[in-house]
N, C-alpha and C positions, 0 to 999 in steps of 0.2 A: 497527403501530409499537410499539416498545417504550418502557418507561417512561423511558426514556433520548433519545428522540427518533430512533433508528433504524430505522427499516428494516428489515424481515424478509420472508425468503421460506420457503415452503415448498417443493421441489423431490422430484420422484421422478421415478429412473429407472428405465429398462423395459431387459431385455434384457443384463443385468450377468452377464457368466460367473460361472459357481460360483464358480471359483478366487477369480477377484480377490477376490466377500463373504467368503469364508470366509479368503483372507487379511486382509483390515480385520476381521473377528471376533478372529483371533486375536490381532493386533496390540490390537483397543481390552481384549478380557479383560488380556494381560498387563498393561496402562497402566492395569487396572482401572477402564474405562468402557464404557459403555454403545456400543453400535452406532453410533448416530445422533449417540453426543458425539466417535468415535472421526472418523467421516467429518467432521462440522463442522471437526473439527482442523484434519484433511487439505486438506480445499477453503480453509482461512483459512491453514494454513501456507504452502498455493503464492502463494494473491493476496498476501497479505506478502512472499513470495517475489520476485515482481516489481515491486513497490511498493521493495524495498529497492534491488532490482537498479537503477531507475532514479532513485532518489537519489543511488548511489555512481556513474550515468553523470553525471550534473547537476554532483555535484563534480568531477567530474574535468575537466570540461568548462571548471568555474569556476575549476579550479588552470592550466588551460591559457591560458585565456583573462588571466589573472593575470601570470603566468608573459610574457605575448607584450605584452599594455598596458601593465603595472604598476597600480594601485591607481586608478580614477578619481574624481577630485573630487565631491563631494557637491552636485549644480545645484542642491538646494530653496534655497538664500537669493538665488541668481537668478531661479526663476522666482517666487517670493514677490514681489522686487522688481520686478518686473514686471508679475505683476498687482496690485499696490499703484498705479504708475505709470499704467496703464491705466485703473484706477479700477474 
């Protein structure tokens, strides 16, 4: 865990063509980093990648749904009343 309260993994793969290290070599040299900070990018660019993708499904989903109900009322001061009522 880090000092942050995360999570860490250590990860190694076996059996990576030449091609593809030595194109993330060349890629993390230009970006001027290290190997291992060039891949972390990569594997954190894609999960964001899909973490955004299903954000922008989520709103769309809520412009749709918006769009077809309009705005719904806000129930917490009926259920408050309610369980007040109940005791």
């Amino acid at each position: 865990m880090t000092p942050w309260g995360r999570n860490v993994a250590d990860v190694k793969i076996r059996q990576l063509e030449d091609w593809v290290l030595e194109s993330h070599r060349t890629r993390a040299k230009t970006a001027g980093r290290s190997l291992e900070e060039e891949l972390r990018q990569v594997l954190t660019d894609k999960a964001l990648e899909a973490r955004r993708e299903f954000a922008r499904r989520a709103r769309e989903m809520q412009a749709e749904l918006k769009a077809k109900y309009g705005v719904m009322s806000d129930s917490t001061p009926g259920i408050r009343a309610d369980r007040e009522e109940r005791g």
